[in-house]
N, C-alpha and C positions, 0 to 999 in steps of 0.2 A: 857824121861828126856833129856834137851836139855847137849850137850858136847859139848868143844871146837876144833876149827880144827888149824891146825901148817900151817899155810903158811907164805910162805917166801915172805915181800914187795920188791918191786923194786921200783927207778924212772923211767918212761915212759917217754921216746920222741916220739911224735907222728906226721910222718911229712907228708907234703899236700899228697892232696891225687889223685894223678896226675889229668885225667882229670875229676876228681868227686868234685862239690865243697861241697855236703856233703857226708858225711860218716854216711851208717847204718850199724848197728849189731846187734845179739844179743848173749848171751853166761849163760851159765848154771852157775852151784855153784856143789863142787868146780870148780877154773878156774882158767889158769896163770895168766887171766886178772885178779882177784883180787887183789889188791895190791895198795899199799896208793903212791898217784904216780902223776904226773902233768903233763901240756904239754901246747902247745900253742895255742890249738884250747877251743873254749867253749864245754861245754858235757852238754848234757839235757838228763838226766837219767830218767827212771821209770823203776819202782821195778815191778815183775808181782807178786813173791813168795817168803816167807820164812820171817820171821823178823832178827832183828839184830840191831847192830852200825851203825851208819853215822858218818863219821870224816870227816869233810870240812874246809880247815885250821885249823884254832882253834875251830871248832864247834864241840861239841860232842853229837848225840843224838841217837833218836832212829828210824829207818825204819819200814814199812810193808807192804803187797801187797798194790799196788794202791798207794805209794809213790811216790812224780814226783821233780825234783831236776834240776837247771838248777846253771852248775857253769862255772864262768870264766876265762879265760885264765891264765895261771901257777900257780891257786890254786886247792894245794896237797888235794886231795879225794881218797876216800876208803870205800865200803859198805861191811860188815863184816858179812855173818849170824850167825844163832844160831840155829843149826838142828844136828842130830842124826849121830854120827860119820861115818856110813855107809849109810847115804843118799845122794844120788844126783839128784840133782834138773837140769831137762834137761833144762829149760828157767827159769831162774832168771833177765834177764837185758832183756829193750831192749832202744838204746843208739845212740842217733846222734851228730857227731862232725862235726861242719864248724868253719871255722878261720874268725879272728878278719879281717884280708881281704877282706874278701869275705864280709864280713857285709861293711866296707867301701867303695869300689868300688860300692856295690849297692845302699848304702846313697849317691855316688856321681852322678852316674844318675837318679835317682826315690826319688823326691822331699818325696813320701808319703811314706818312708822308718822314716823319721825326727818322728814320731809316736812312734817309735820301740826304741829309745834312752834311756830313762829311764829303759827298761828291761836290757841292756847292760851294764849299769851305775849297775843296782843297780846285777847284776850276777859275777860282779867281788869280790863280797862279799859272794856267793853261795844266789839263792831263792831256798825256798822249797813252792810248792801250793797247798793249803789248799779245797781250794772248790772242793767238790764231782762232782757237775757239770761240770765243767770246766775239772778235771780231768779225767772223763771219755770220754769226746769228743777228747780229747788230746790224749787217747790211741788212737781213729779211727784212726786220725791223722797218730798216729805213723807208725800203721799199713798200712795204706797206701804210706808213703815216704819208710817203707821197701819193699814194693810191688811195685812201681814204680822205672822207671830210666830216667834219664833225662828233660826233661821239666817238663811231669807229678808228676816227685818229689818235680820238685822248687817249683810247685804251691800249693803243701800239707804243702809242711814246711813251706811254710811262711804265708800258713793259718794257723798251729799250732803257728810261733811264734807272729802273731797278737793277737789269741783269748790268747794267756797267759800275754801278755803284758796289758789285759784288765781287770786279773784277780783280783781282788779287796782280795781277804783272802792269803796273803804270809806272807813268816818269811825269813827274813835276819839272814844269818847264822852267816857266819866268824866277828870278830872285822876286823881283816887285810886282806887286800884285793890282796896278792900275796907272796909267797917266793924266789921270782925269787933268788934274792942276796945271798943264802942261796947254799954252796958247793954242788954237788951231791952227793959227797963220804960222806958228814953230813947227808944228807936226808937219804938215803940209811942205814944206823947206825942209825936212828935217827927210821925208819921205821921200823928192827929190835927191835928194844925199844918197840916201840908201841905195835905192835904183842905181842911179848913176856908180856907183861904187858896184854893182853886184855887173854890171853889166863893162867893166871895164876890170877884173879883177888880172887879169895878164898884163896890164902897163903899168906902171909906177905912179900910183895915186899919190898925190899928197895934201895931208889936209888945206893948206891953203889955198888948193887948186879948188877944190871943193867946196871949200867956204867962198871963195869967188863965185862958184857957181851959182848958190841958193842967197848971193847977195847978204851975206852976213861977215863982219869982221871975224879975223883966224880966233882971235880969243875966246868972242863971246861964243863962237861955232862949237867951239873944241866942249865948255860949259854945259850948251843945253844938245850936242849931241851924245855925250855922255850921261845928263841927265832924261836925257828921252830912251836911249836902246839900253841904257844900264851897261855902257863897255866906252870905253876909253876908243877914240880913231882906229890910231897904230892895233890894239884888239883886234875892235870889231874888225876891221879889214885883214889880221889875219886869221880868223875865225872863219869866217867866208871861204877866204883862201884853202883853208887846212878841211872844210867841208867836202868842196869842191873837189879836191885831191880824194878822200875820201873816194867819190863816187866815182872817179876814174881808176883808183885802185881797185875797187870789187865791179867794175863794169867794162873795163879794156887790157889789154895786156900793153900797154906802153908801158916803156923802160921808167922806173923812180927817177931815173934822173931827169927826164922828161917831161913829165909830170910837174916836177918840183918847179921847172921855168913857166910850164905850161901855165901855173896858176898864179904866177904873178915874183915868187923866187927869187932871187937874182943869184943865190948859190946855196949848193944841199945843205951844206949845214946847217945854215940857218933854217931850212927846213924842216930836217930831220929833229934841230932842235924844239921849234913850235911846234911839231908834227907831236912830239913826242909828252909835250907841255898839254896841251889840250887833249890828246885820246890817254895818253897812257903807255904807249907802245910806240914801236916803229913802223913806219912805213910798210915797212918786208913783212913784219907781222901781224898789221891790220889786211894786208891783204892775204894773206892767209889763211888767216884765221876767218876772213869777209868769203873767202871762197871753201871754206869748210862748212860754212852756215852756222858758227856757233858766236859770232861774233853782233854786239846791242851795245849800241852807242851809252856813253855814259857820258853826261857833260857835267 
C-alpha cells in the first residue's frame, strides 16, 4: 500500500556552475533535493522510478518511470513519489541544468542554434514528452552527457536538445510561465502548504487550517496561494485528489467507491462529478480506457 512521506519544501537557488556550462546529477528518493523550488537555470528531468505528483507551476499531474519533463527558468517544480514508507529508491532522477546564457551566447555565434527557439519559448511554461521513441533515445543521451566531461558532453546535449525540439507528441504544462515576482519567504510557506495538503489528502483539509499552519491569515492565504500555484484551495486540493484517484484507478483494483473516500471524498458524487470536471470522463471509463493503454492525461 502506497504511504505518504513528510518532506520539508525549500526554494532553491541554483547558481552557475563555474567552469561547467552544464550541470549533471542524479539522486535517489527520498532526497533534500526534493522540494517544490525554482532557480534560474532550465532543468530537463527524467524520472527512471517510482510514480507520483508532478507540480510545474500551476500544473498538477501525474509521473512514472520513463517520464521526461523539460522546465524553464524560475518555474517552481517538484516531483513527489508515492512508495512504501520504508523504501528507498537509490536512483529516481536523472537531471541536467544550463542557464538561459549559455543558450544565448551559443544562439549568438551558431546561426543553426535559431532551430532550438521554439523549445525555449515554449519550456518556460514546463514540456512534458510524450513519444516512447524519442524518450527512449533521450535517456542514451542522458546517459552519456553524465558519462562525459567537457566537449564530449556539449556534443551529447545538444544532440539531446535538437532530437527533443523535433519532438512532435508534448504537453504544455503551466498556464504562467514564471513566479519570479512572488516573496521567497511566500514560496517557502506557500511550499509548506503544498506538502502538507499532498500529504494529508484522505482527511478533510480546510483552508483555514492551513493558513494556520504556515502562519498567515485565511484571507491573505487564499490571495497569494492562488497567486503562487495558479488554482484556487478548494481546486488545487481537488486536483491532487482527482490525480491521486487517477493512479489507483489504473494501478489497483479497488472498488470506485473506495477510491472516491480513499482520496479525501466525502460522497461519489461529488466525485464522479470533479472526476469528471477535470479528466473528461468517468471514473469507470478512465479506468478502462487506463487499462487498454490508450488512455494521455489531458489537463
Amino acid at each position: 500500500m502506497l504511504t505518504k512521506r513528510k518532506i520539508k519544501p525549500e526554494v532553491e537557488c541554483v547558481s552557475q556552475f563555474s567552469t561547467d556550462s552544464i550541470r549533471y546529477l542524479q539522486h535517489g528518493y527520498p532526497s533534500e533535493l526534493v522540494r517544490w523550488h525554482c532557480h534560474e537555470e532550465y532543468e530537463l528531468h527524467y524520472i527512471v522510478e517510482t510514480r507520483g505528483k508532478a507540480f510545474i507551476g500551476d500544473y498538477i499531474g501525474n509521473f512514472s518511470p520513463h517520464s521526461l519533463f523539460l522546465v524553464g527558468p524560475n518555474l517552481p517544480h517538484n516531483w513527489i513519489s508515492e512508495i512504501d514508507s520504508d523504501k528507498h529508491v537509490p536512483v529516481r532522477d536523472l537531471v541536467v541544468n544550463f542557464s538561459h546564457d549559455f543558450v544565448l551566447n551559443c544562439e549568438s555565434n551558431f546561426p543553426e542554434m535559431q532551430s532550438l527557439r521554439g523549445l525555449w519559448e515554449n519550456a518556460k511554461y514546463g514540456i512534458e514528452f510524450l513519444d516512447p521513441v524519442v524518450i527512449d533515445a533521450a535517456h542514451q543521451y542522458f546517459r552519456e552527457v553524465g558519462k562525459y566531461s567537457g566537449f564530449k558532453r556539449l556534443t551529447r546535449f545538444w544532440s539531446l536538445m535538437e532530437l527533443l525540439s523535433t519532438c512532435s507528441q508534448t504537453r504544455m504544462l503551466s498556464r504562467a510561465s514564471r513566479h519570479s515576482s512572488i516573496d521567497k519567504k511566500v514560496l517557502k510557506q506557500i511550499s509548506l502548504a503544498i506538502t502538507y495538503i499532498t500529504d494529508n489528502l484522505d482527511a478533510n483539509i480546510t483552508q483555514e487550517e492551513v493558513a494556520k499552519l504556515v502562519n498567515m491569515g485565511t484571507t491573505y492565504f487564499s490571495k497569494v496561494f492562488k497567486k503562487t500555484t495558479g488554482h484556487g484551495f478548494v481546486r488545487f486540493v481537488n486536483g491532487c485528489r482527482i490525480d491521486m484517484a487517477c493512479e489507483l484507478l489504473t494501478h489497483s483494483e479497488e472498488p470506485i467507491t473506495e477510491i472516491c473516500f480513499k482520496v479525501g471524498f466525502n460522497n461519489i458524487s461529488n466525485f464522479n462529478r470533479q472526476f469528471f470536471s477535470l479528466k473528461g470522463m468517468t471514473p469507470s471509463d478512465y479506468r478502462k480506457s487506463a487499462l487498454e493503454g490508450i488512455y494521455q492525461t489531458v489537463n
